[in-house]
N, C-alpha and C positions, 0 to 999 in steps of 0.2 A: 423135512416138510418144506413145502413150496410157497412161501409167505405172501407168493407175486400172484398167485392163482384166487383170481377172482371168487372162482365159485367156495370154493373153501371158508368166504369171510359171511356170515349171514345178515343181511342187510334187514335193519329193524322198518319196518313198511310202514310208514308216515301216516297214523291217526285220522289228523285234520290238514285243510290244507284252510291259510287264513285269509280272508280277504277283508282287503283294507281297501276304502274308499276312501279320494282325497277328492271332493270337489271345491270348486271356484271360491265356496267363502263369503257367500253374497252377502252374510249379515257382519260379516267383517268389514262393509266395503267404507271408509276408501285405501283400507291400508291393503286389502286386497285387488286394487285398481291397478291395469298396466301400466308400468313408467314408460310412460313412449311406447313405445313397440314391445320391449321386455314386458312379460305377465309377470308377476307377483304371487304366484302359489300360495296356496292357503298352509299346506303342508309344511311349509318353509318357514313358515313366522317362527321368530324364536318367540321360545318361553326359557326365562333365565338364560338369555344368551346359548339357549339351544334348539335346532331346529323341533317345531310340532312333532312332529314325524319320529322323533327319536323315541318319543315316551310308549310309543304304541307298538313298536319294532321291540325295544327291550323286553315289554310286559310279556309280548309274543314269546322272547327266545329265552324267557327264565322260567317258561312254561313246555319247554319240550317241541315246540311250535319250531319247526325248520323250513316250510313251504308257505310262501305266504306271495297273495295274488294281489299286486299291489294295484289299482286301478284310477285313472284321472283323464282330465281331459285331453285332447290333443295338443291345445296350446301347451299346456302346461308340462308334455313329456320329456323336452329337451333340460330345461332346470333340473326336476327331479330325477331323469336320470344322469345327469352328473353330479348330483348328491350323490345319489346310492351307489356310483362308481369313485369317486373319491378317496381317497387315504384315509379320511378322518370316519367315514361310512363303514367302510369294510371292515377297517378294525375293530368299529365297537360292536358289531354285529356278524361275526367270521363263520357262525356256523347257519347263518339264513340265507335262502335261497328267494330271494326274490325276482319274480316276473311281470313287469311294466307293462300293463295294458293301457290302450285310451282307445276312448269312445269321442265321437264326435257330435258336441254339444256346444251350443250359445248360448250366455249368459244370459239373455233374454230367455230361450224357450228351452230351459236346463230339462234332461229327461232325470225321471226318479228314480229312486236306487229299486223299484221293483223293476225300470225297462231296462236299467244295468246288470240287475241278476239275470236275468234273462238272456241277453245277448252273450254275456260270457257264463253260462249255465256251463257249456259242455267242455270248459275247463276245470269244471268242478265233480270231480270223478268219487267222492265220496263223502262224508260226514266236512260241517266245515264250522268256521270261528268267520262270522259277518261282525268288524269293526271300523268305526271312524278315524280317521286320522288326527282328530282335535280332541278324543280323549285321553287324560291325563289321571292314572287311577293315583292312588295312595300307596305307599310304599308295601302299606300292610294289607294291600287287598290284591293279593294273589291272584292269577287267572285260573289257577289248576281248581278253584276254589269252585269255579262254575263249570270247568271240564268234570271236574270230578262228580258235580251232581246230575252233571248231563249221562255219564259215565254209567254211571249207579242205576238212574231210574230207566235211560234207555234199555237197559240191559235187565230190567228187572221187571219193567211193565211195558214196554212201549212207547214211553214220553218221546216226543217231538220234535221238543223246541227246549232249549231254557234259556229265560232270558233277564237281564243284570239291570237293575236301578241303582241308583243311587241318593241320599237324604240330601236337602238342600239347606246349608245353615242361612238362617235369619242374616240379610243385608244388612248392616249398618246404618242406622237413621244416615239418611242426608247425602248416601254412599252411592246414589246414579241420577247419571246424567241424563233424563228426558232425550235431550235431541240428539244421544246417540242411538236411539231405537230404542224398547221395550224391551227384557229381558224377557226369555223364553218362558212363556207362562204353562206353569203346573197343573197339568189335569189329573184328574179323581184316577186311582188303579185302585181294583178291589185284587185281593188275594185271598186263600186259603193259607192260615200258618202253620199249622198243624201239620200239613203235606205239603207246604212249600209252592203252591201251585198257580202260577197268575190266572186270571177267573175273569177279565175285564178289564178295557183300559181304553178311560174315556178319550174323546177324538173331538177335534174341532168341531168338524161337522155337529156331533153331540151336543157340546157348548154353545154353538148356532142356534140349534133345534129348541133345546130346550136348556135354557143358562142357569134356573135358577134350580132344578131339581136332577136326579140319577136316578136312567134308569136301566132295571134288572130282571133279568125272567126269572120265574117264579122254578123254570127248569134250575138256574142256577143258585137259587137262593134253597131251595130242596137237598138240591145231592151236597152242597157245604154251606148248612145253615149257619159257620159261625166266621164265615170271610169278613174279613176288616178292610177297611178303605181311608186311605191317605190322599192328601194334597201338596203334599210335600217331599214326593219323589218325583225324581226325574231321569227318563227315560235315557242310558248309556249310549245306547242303539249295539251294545256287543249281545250276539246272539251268537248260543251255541246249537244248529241247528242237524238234520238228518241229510240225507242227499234226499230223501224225496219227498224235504218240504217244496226244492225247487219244481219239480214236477205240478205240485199242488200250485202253485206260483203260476207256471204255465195254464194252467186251468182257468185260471182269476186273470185274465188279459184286461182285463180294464183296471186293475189296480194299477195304481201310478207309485204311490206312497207306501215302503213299507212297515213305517212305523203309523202312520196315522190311516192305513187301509189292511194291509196284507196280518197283521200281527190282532189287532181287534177281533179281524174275521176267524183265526187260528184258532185262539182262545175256545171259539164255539162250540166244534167237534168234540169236546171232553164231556159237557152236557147236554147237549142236544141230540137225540136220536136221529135224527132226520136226516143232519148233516154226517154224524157217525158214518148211516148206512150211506148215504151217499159220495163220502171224500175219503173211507178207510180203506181201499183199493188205492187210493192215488196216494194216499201220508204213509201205510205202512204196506206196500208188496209184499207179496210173498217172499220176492228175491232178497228186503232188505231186512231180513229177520233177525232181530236182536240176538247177538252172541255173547259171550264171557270172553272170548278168547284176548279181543283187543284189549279190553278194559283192563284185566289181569296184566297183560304185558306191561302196561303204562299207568298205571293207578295204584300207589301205593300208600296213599295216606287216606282212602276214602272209609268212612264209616257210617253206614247207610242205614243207623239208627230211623230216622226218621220214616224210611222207607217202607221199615218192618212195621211199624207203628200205624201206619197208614195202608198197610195190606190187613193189618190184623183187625182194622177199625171197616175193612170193609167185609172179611169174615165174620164181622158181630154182627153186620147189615144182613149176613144173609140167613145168619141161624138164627136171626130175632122174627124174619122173614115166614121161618117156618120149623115147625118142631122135630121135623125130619131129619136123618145125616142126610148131607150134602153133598156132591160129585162135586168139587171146585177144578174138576180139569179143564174144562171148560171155562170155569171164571179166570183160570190162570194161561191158558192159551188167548183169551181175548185181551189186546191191547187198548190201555186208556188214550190214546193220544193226546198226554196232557203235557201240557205246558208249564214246563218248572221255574220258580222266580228266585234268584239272588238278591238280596238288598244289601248294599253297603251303607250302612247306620253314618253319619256325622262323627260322630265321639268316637268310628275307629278311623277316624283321621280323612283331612278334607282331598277328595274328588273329584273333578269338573270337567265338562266339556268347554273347549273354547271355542264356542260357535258361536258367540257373540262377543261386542267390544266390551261390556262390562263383565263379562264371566274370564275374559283374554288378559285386561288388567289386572282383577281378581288374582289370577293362576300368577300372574308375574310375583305382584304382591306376596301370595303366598310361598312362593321360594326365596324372598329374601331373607322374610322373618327365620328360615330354616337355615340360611347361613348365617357368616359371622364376616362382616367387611372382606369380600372377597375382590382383592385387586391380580391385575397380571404377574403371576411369576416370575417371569422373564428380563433378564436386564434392558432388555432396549424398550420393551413397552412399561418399565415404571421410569426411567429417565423424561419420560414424555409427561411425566405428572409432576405438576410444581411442588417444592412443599409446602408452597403455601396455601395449594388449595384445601380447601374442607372438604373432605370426605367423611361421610357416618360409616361407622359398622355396618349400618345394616343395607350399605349400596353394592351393587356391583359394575366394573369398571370391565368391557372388552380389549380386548388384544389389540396393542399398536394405535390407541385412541388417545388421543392430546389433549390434556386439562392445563388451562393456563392460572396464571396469581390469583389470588383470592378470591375465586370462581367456588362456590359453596353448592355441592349435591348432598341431598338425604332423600333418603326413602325409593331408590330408583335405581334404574338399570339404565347402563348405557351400553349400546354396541361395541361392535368394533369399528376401526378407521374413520372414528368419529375425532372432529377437531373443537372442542369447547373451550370460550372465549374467554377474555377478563373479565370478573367482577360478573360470572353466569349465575343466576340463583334458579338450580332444579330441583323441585320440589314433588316427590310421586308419583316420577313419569318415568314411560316407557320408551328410550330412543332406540331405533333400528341402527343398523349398522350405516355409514358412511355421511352423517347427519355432520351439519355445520350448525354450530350456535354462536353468533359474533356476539363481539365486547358488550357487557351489561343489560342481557336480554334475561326476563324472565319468565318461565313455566312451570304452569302448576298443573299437576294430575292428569299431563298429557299424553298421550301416542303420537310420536312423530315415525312416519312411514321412512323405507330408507329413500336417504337421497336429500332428503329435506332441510332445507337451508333457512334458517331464522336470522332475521338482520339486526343491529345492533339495538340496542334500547326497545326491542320487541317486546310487550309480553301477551302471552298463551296462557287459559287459565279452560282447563278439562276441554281441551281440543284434540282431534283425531286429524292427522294430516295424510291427502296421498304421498304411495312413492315420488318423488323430485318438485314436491310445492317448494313455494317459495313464499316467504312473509316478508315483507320490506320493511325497512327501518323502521322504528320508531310503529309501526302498526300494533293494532290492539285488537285480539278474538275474545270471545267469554262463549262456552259451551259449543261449540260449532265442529261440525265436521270441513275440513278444509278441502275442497277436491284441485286441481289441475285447472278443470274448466272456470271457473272461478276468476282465476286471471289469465288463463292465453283470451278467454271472451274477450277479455279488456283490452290486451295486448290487437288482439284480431281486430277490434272495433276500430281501435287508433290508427292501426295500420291500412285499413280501410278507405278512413277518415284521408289519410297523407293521400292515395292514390286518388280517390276522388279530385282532391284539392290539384295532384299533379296533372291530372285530364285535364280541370277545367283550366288549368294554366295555360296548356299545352294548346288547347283549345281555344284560347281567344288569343 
């Protein structure tokens, strides 16, 4: 036999293809701010001294996931993709295929992920996995978890969409910072538990309209009188969708938003006749008719208990209906296009998107407490560590980073090719890579962007700095976000000031 003969090998036909969106990070800003001319990727921010981007490429490729459409802006394609061409990239990820698109977008007038589906639509040739770049799941929340229900019920009734939340643990009294912005505030989702099924999922605009009440059609409250509603999930944005949600997508040109427009409107069609008759040509073709074949090839742990549960609970709907036998050929060839929900509960272990600066810390924070004083390996990056400095257990210490005498860290991460001074006292903070902290400066509970140089006898208490700030000796922040313009303004003003002064010299 001929081992070299292509056609002989059967090549397993890729499920999903994933698409990951990495944008600009605007509620990260200023650590998502250009240093100079170099962009600052949002994707790139480490968490635990590893890039964003890692945790979502893993989830993807311990779930069977090998095409994944990776998408950002055009500033930002040159960085990432010498990430994901890198040594350290390819290796941890050897069997993913990823393809680097970018859309051309300004910070100012960012388009939404409904005008980005859209534009790369007809890279998306069948069933797909819609993911963030800044979600970070829990070890024990699988993605096959939500393949698998999408798997199930696409194949069993027609379902659509399903889509993942997540539970939010209580913040800690006294645990954010005001003037880093608000965290992302939780709005109301009703569900159906019973069948699993999102039913509703309130939206700004809602909150706008009407803040102090929720409301529900009387369609929806009928067909699953016994939906529950929570305040206290929040939206993953990982959606396992059909290929011709995108279609339906194309249809709603005016949605911008598709968590806060296209996914509310989705919901509808499962209860409402009107929209049924009118969007169930465009959600479910004829052409894209639910099979077994795939499912069976790649689903091996699904038990669609609940599935049966909920067909049989709508065959009691219809013999109570009428005392007749029943033709359910008919009820079994019409597709519900519903929309199936995953919750990952708190108590199976913490979750988070890092789309903000205190959800960003958060995430840091939470992978310390899960290691155990993790320093450099390596002989030439622990020579670089005094012994006399203090390090806790529960710090971590990057690659080739310099701690000088009695320099004391607890509670924090520090980069790599960072150089900390004598007599530093860091206290719960996150430094990026290539950060300077001179002799006897202190910080507490900060984000230093990379680049960022703190001067001696400084101290920083819950401040967020841009990439390449500078804090001058002996200066003093308390909560502040520190941007760049901050002081080149000063610098610009002074130097202004000189040339003025040198005119009129020059001038009389």
């Amino acid at each position: 036999m001929d081992f070299d003969d292509e056609s002989s090998v059967k090549v397993l036909t890729q499920e999903f293809t994933a698409v990951v969106l990495a944008g600009f990070g605007t509620a990260l800003i200023p650590l998502t701010s250009n240093h100079g001319e170099e962009p600052c990727p949002k994707a790139l921010l480490p968490i635990a001294n590893k890039p964003m981007l890692d945790y979502p490429l893993s989830w993807l490729e311990s779930s069977g996931i090998r095409d994944v459409l990776l998408i950002c802006p055009s500033p930002h394609k040159a960085a990432i993709s010498h990430y994901i061409h890198s040594g350290s990239s390819v290796s941890s990820f050897p069997s993913i295929r990823i393809d680097l698109q970018v859309y051309d977008e300004s910070l100012e007038t960012g388009d939404g992920t409904c005008d980005v589906l859209r534009h790369f639509a007809h890279r998306i040739t069948g069933d797909f996995v819609l993911l963030p770049c800044d979600f970070i799941p829990s070890p024990s929340f699988n993605l096959s978890r939500v393949l698998d229900k999408f798997r199930g019920e696409a194949s069993y009734d027609g379902a659509i969409a399903t889509a993942t939340f997540y539970e939010v643990p209580k913040a800690d009294k006294g645990a954010l910072t005001e003037e880093w912005g608000l965290p992302e505030p939780s709005l109301p989702v009703v569900w159906d538990d019973r069948t699993a099924t999102l039913l509703h999922v309130d939206t700004e605009d809602d909150r706008d309209r009407n803040g102090e009440e929720l409301e529900l059609t009387m369609n929806l409250l009928t067909r699953y009188p016994r939906a529950k509603m929570s305040a206290s999930l929040q939206d993953a944005h990982v959606y396992v969708c059909k290929r011709s949600v995108l279609d339906a997508l194309q249809e709603k040109s005016g949605f911008d938003s598709f968590r806060g427009e296209f996914i509310p409107w989705l919901c509808k069609p499962q209860y409402s006749s009107r929209k049924r008759a009118k969007y169930a040509n465009v959600l479910n073709p004829p052409s894209n008719a639910p099979t077994h074949h795939m499912s069976l090839e790649h689903s091996t742990t699904y038990i669609p208990s609940h599935i049966h549960s909920a067909r049989e609970h709508l065959r009691g709907d219809i013999r109570t209906a009428t005392s007749s036998p029943v033709d359910l050929t008919e009820q079994d060839e019409c597709v519900s296009l519903r929309v199936g929900i995953v919750i990952h509960r708190a108590s199976e272990g913490f979750a988070a998107r890092a789309n903000t600066l205190h959800s960003y810390i958060d995430l840091n924070r939470h992978f310390l407490n899960q290691t155990s004083w993790t320093l450099p390996t390596d002989s030439e990056s622990r020579a670089l560590i005094d012994p006399k400095a203090q390090i806790s257990s529960d710090s971590m210490i990057g690659h080739t980073t310099k701690v000088c005498e009695r320099t004391s860290i607890k509670k924090s991460i520090i980069g790599k090719h960072c150089i900390i001074g004598k007599m530093v006292k860091v206290v719960g903070c996150v430094i990026l890579d290539h950060c300077v902290i001179e002799d006897g400066a202190k910080l507490d509970g900060c984000i230093l962007g990379t680049n960022t140089r703190v001067g001696a006898k400084a101290e920083l208490s819950r401040c967020v700095t841009q990439a390449g700030y500078e804090v001058e000796a002996g200066e003093s922040f308390r909560n502040e976000k520190l941007d760049v313009s901050d002081w080149t303004a000063h610098q610009d003003g002074t130097d202004e000031d000189s040339d003025e002064d040198a005119a009129g010299d020059e001038s009389s």
